[in-house]
C-alpha positions in Angstrom: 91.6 -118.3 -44.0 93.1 -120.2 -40.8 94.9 -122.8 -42.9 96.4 -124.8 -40.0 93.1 -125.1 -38.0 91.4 -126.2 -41.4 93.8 -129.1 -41.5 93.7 -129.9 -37.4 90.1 -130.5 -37.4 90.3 -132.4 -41.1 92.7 -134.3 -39.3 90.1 -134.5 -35.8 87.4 -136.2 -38.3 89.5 -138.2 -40.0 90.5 -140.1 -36.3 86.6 -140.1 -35.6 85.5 -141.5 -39.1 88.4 -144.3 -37.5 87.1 -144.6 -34.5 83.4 -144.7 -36.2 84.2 -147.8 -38.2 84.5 -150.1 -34.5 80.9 -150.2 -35.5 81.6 -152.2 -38.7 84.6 -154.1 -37.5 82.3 -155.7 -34.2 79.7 -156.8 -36.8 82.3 -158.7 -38.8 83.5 -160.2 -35.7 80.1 -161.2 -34.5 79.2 -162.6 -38.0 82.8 -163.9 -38.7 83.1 -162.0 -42.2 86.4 -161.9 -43.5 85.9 -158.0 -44.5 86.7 -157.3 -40.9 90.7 -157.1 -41.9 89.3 -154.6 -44.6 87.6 -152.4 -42.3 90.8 -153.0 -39.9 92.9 -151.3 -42.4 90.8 -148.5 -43.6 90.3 -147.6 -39.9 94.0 -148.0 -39.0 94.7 -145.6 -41.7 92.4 -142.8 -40.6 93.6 -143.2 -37.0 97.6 -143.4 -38.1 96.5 -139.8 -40.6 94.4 -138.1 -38.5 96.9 -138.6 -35.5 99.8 -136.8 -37.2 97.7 -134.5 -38.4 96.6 -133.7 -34.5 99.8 -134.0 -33.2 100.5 -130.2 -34.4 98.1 -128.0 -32.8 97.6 -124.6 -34.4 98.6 -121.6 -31.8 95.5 -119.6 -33.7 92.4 -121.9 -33.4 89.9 -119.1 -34.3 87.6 -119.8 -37.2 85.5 -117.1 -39.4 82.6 -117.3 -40.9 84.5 -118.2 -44.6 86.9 -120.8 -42.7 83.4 -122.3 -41.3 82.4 -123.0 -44.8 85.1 -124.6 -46.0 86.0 -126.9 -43.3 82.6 -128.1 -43.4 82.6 -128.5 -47.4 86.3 -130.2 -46.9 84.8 -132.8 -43.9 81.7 -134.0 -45.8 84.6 -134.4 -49.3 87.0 -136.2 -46.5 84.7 -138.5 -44.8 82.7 -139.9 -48.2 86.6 -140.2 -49.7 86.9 -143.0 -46.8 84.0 -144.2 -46.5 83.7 -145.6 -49.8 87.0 -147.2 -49.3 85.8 -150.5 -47.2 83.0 -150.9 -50.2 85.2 -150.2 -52.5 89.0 -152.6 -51.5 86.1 -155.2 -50.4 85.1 -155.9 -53.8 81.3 -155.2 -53.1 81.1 -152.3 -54.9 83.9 -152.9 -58.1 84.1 -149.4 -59.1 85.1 -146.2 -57.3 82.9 -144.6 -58.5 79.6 -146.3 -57.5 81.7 -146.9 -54.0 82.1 -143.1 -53.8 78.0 -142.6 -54.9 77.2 -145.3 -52.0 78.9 -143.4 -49.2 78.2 -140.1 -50.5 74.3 -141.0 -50.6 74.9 -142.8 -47.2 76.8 -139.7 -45.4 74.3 -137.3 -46.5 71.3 -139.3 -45.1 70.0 -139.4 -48.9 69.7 -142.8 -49.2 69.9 -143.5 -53.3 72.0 -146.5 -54.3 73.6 -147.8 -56.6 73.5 -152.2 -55.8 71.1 -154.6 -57.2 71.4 -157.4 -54.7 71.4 -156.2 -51.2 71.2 -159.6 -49.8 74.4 -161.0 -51.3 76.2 -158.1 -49.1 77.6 -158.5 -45.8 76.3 -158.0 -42.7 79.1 -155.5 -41.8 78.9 -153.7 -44.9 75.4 -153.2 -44.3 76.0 -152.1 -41.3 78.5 -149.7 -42.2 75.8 -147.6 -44.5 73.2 -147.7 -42.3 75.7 -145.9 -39.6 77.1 -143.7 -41.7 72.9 -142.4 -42.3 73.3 -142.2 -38.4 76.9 -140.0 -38.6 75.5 -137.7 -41.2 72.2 -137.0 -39.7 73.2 -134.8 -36.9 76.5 -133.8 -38.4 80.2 -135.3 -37.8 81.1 -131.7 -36.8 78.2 -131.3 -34.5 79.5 -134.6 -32.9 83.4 -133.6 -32.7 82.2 -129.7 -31.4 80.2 -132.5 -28.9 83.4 -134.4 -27.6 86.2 -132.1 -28.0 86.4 -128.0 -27.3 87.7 -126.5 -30.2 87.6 -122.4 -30.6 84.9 -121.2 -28.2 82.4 -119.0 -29.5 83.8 -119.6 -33.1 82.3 -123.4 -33.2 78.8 -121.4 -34.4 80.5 -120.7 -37.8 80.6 -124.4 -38.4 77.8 -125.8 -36.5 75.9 -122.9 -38.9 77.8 -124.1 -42.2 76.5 -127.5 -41.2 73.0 -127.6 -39.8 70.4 -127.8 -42.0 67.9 -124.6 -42.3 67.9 -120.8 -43.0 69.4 -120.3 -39.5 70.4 -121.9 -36.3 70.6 -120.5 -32.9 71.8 -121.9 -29.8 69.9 -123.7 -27.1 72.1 -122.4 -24.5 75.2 -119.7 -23.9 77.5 -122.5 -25.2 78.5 -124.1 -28.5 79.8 -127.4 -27.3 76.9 -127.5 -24.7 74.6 -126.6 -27.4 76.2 -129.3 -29.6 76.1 -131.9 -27.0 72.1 -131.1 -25.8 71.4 -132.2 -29.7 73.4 -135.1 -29.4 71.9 -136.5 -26.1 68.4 -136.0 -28.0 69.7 -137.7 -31.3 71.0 -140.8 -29.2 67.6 -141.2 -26.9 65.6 -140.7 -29.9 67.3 -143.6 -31.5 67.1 -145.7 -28.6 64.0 -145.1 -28.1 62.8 -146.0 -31.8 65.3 -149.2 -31.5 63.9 -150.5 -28.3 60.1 -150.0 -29.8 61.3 -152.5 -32.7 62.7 -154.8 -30.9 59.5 -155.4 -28.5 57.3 -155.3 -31.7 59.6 -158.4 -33.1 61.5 -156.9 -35.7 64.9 -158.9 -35.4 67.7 -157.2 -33.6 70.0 -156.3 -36.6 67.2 -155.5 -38.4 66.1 -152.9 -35.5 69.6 -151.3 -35.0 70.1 -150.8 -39.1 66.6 -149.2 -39.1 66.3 -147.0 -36.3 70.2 -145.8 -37.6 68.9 -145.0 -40.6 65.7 -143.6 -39.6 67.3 -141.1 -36.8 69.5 -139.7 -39.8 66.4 -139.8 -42.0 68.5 -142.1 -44.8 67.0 -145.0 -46.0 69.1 -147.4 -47.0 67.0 -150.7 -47.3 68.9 -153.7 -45.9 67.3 -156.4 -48.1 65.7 -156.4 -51.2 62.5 -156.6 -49.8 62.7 -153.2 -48.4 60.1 -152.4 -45.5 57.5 -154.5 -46.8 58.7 -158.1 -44.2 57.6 -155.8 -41.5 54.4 -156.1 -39.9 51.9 -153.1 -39.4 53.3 -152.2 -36.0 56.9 -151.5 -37.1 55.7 -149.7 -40.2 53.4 -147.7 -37.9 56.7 -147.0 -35.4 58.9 -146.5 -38.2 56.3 -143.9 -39.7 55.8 -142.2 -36.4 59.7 -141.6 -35.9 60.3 -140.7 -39.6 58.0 -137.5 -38.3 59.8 -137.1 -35.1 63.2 -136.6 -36.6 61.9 -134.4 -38.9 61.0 -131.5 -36.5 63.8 -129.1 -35.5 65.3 -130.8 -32.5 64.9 -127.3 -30.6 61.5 -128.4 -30.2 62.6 -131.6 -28.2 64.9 -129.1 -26.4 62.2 -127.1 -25.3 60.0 -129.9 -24.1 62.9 -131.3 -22.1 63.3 -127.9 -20.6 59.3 -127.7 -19.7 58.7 -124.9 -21.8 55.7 -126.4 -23.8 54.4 -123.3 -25.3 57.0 -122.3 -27.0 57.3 -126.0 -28.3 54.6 -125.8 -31.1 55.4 -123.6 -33.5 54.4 -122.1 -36.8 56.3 -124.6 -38.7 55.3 -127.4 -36.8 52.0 -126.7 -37.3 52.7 -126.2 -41.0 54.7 -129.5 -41.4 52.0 -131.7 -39.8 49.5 -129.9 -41.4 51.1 -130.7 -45.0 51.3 -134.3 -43.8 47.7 -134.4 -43.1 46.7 -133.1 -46.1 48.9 -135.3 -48.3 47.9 -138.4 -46.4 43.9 -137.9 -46.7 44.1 -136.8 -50.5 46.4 -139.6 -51.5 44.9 -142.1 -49.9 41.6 -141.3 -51.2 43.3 -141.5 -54.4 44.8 -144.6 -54.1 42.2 -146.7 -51.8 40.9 -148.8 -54.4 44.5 -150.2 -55.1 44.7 -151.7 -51.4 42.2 -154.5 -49.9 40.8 -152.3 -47.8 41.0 -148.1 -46.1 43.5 -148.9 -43.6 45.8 -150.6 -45.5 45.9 -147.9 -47.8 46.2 -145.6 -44.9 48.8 -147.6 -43.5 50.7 -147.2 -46.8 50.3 -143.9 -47.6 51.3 -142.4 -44.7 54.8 -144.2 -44.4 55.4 -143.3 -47.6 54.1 -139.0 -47.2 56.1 -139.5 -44.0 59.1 -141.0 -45.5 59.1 -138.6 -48.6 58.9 -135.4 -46.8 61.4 -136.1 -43.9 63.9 -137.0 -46.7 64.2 -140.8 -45.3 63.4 -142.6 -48.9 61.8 -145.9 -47.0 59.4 -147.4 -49.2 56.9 -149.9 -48.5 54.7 -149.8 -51.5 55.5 -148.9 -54.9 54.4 -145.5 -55.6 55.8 -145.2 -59.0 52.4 -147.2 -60.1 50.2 -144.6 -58.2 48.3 -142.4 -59.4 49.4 -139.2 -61.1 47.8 -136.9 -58.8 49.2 -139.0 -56.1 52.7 -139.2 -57.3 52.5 -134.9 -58.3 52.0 -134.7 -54.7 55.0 -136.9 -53.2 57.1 -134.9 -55.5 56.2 -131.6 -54.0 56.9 -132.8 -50.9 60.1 -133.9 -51.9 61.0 -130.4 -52.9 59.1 -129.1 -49.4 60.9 -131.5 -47.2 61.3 -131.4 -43.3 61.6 -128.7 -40.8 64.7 -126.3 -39.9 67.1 -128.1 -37.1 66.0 -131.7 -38.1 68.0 -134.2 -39.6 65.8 -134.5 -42.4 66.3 -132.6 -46.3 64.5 -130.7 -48.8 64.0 -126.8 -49.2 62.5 -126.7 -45.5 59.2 -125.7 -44.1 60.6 -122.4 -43.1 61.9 -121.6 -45.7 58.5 -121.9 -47.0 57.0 -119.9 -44.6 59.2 -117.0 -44.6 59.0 -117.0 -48.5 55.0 -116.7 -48.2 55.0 -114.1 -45.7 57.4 -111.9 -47.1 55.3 -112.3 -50.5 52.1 -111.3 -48.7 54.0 -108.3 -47.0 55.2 -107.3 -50.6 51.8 -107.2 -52.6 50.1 -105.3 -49.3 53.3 -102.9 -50.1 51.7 -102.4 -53.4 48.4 -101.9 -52.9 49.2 -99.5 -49.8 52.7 -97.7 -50.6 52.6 -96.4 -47.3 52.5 -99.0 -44.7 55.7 -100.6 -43.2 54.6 -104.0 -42.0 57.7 -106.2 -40.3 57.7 -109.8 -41.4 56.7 -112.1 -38.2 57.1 -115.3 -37.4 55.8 -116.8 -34.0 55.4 -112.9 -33.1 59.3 -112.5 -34.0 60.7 -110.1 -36.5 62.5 -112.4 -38.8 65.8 -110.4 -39.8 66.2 -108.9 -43.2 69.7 -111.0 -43.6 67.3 -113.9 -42.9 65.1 -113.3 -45.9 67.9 -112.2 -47.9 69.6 -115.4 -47.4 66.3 -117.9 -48.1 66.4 -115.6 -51.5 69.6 -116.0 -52.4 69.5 -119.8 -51.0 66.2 -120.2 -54.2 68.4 -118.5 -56.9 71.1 -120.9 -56.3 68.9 -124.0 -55.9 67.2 -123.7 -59.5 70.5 -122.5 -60.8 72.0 -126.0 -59.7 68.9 -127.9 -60.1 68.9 -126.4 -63.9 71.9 -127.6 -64.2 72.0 -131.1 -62.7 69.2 -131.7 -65.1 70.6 -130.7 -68.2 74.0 -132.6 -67.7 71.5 -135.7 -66.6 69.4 -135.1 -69.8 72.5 -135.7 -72.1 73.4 -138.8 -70.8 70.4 -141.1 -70.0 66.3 -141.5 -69.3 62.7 -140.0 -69.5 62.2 -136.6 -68.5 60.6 -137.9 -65.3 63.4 -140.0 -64.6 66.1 -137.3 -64.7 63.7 -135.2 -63.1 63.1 -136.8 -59.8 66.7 -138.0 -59.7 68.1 -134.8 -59.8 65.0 -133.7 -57.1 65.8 -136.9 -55.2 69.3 -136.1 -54.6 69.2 -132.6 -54.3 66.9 -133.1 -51.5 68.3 -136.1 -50.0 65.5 -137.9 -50.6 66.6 -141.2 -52.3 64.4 -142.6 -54.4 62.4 -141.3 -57.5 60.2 -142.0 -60.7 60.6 -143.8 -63.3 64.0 -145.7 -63.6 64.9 -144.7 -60.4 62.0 -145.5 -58.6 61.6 -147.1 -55.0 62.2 -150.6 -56.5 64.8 -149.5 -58.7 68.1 -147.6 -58.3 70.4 -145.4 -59.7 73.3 -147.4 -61.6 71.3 -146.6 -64.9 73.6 -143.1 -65.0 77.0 -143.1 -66.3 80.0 -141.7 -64.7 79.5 -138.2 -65.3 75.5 -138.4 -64.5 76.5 -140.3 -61.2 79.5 -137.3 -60.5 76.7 -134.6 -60.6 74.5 -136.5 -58.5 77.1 -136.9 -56.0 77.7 -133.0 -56.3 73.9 -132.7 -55.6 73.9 -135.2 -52.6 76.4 -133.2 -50.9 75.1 -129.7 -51.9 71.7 -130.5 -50.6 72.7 -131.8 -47.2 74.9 -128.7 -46.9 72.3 -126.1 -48.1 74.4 -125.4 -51.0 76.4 -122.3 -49.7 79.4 -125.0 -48.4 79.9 -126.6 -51.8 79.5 -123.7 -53.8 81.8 -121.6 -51.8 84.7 -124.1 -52.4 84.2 -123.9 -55.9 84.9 -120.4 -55.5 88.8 -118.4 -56.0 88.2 -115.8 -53.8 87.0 -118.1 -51.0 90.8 -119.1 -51.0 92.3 -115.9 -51.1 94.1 -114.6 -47.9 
C-alpha cells in the first residue's frame, strides 16, 4: 500500500468537492438564501484540509492494483462525509443520518431519498443534489485524473476501480487523455440535453437540475410533483437522453472518431433491444389505464427508460400497474445499463458474457471434445474477464441476501424490502410498495438506512471497492 499517495489524492478530492460546491454557493447568491454562509463554510473547510494535505507531495506516486481500490472506496466515503454536511448544519435534513443517506444516494447517481417536502427546500440545496448526481456520474476520480496528472500509466488502477462494468479499456495510449475524451463527451452531452429543455420551455433552473441529474443518470426530483409539470416534449427529450447516457460512452468515442462500425455493438443492440421489448409488452399491458395509445406509450417508455439506465425519474406511478408490468421494471432494474455508462445495475455485458459462456458450457457437455473460445463482437473475451463477472454474481447475491435479511428485521412487506434493497443496490432509486416512486425511504430505521447506504455505494462501485476495505489483508503491507 502507497499510504502517502492514498492521502495526497484524498486530500486532491477533498479541494475539488470545495471547489465543486461554487455551484451551490452562486445559487444562493442568485436566489439570496441565507444557506450561502453554510455552503461558504463547508467549502472553506475542504479547501483549507485538502490544501495541507497537498502541500506534501509523496516522492513515490505509483499506485497498484490494491492501492486503486482503496482510494476509490476511501473518495466515494470522503466525498458523501461532506456532502451531507451543508444538508445536514443547514437544518434541512435534522439528522445525520438521513443527511448522510441524501448525499450518499445523490453521489452515487441512485437517486432514493429520504424528504417529504421538496418544495419547502432551497433552491441551492436543490441544486447541490442534483450536481452531486452530475459529480458521481462520470466519477470524481475520472474528473481529477481529467485536470491533474497524477502517476502515469498507474491512473488505470483507479479509473478501473471506479468505472462501472466488468472491464474498461482505454480510448487512447493515455490515462489522463482517456479520462478527459470522457469528460468532454459527459459535458456536451449535458449541454446538449440542457439547451433541448430550455427551447422546449422547461424553465431554466428546472433544465440545469434535470439535465444534471439525467447525465449522471440520478433522479432526484426537484418538486413534489416530479416529472409529471412537464409537457410531452421534455418527457420525450428527457426519455431519449436517459438512453443516451446509458450506452458505454466508448460508443460516443467512436462516433466522434468516424469509426461507425465499430460503434454498434452487441450490447447495444442487446440494451435497445430489451427496451423495445419492455416498452411494447408494458404498454400493452397498461393501455387501458391511459386516455389513449400514445399516452400510454409516452409513459411507459420514460419510465422502462428511466428504470434500466438506473435514473429513478418517474412520471406515472407504476406501483399501481400491473403485476406483469411491474415484474418487468424489476428485472430491468437488476439488468440495468450498459458497461462504460454512467448508468447502474448488473450490466448488459455482464449479461451477455454470462449467456455465452453458459451456451459454450452445455455444448461442452454434449460434445466433450470441442474447445469453443467465448466471443464477443468476434473478440475472445479473456478468461480473467469471465472469472471476474462470476465472482462479481457470487458477491452480489451474497450482499443482496444480506441487505434483505437485516431490512426484513426492521420494517415492511416483502416487496417493499425487496425492491429497496434492489433499488439501491442498483442505483436505481425508487421501488415498490412503501418506497415507491411517490414515496420514499424514511420509513427504515437507522440501521435499515446504514445498510442501504452500504448498498448505494457498493453498487456504484461494483462491489469489489467496498468489500475490499472491509478486508485485513487489504491493509497489510
Amino acid at each position: 500500500m502507497n499510504y502517502r499517495m492514498t492521502i495526497y489524492i484524498l486530500g486532491l478530492l477533498l479541494a475539488f468537492e470545495g471547489a465543486f460546491m461554487a455551484v451551490p454557493l452562486l445559487t444562493a447568491a442568485v436566489y439570496g438564501e441565507h444557506e450561502i454562509l453554510i455552503f461558504a463554510a463547508v467549502a472553506a473547510a475542504c479547501l483549507l484540509i485538502g490544501g495541507i494535505i497537498t502541500r506534501f507531495k509523496p516522492k513515490d506516486r505509483t499506485l497498484g492494483a490494491r492501492d486503486g481500490f482503496v482510494i476509490v472506496a476511501l473518495s466515494w466515503l470522503l466525498l458523501s462525509f461532506f456532502g451531507a454536511l451543508p444538508l445536514w448544519l443547514s437544518r434541512a435534513i435534522p439528522k445525520f443520518i438521513d443527511a448522510l443517506f441524501e448525499a450518499v444516494s445523490g453521489f452515487t447517481t441512485t437517486g432514493a431519498s429520504i424528504l417529504h417536502d421538496l418544495d419547502s427546500l432551497p433552491k441551492c440545496m436543490i441544486m447541490w443534489r442534483s450536481f452531486t448526481h452530475w459529480i458521481g456520474g462520470m466519477g470524481v476520480l475520472v474528473f481529477i485524473m481529467a485536470v491533474l496528472p497524477l502517476a502515469g500509466g498507474t491512473n488505470m488502477y483507479l479509473m478501473k476501480a471506479e468505472s462501472p462494468g466488468p472491464s474498461v479499456s482505454k480510448l487512447v495510449p493515455r490515462v489522463r487523455k482517456t479520462a478527459i475524451w470522457l469528460y468532454v463527451i459527459y459535458i456536451a452531452m449535458t449541454i446538449l440535453e440542457f439547451i433541448l429543455l430550455v427551447i422546449c420551455r422547461m424553465p431554466l433552473f428546472d433544465a440545469i437540475n434535470i439535465a444534471a441529474a439525467t447525465a449522471g443518470t440520478g433522479g432526484f426530483g426537484i418538486s413534489n410533483a416530479g416529472m409529471m409539470i412537464y409537457n410531452p416534449v421534455c418527457i420525450w427529450i428527457v426519455t431519449v437522453f436517459m438512453l443516451l447516457f446509458a450506452v458505454n460512452f466508448t460508443c460516443y468515442f467512436l462516433l466522434v472518431t468516424g469509426k461507425f462500425k465499430e460503434v454498434i455493438n452487441s450490447e447495444v443492440k442487446v440494451f435497445f433491444c430489451i427496451v423495445a421489448a419492455a416498452i411494447a409488452v408494458i404498454t400493452f399491458n397498461v393501455r387501458g389505464m391511459f386516455r389513449g395509445t400514445g399516452e400510454a406509450l409516452m409513459h411507459v417508455s420514460f419510465t422502462v427508460s428511466s428504470l434500466i439506465s438506473s435514473t429513478g425519474f418517474s412520471t406515472a406511478d407504476f406501483n399501481l400497474w400491473p403485476t406483469l408490468s411491474k415484474t418487468i421494471l424489476v428485472m430491468l432494474m437488476f439488468v440495468g445499463a450498459c458497461a462504460g455508462s454512467t448508468g447502474g445495475g448488473i450490466k448488459v455485458q455482464r449479461f451477455i458474457i454470462l449467456f455465452k459462456n453458459m451456451h459454450n458450457e452445455l455444448r461442452v457437455m454434449t460434445h466433450p471434445r470441442e474447445v469453443k473460445k467465448l466471443r464477443i463482437d468476434g473478440q475472445p473475451v479473456d478468461t480473467a474477464v469471465i472469472s471476474s463477472v462470476h465472482v462479481y454474481l457470487a458477491c452480489y447475491i451474497l450482499v443482496y441476501a444480506a441487505s434483505l435479511l437485516i431490512l426484513s428485521c426492521d420494517h415492511g412487506d416483502l416487496t417493499t424490502n425487496f425492491t429497496a434493497v434492489v433499488a439501491t443496490l442498483n442505483n436505481i432509486g425508487p421501488g415498490l410498495g412503501e418506497v415507491g416512486p411517490t414515496s420514499n425511504f424514511d420509513v427504515y430505521s437507522t440501521v435499515s438506512k446504514s445498510v442501504l447506504i452500504f448498498d448505494m455505494l457498493a453498487g456504484r462501485l461494483e462491489l469489489f471497492p467496498i468489500i475490499l476495505l472491509l478486508s485485513p489483508a487489504t491493509w497489510k503491507k
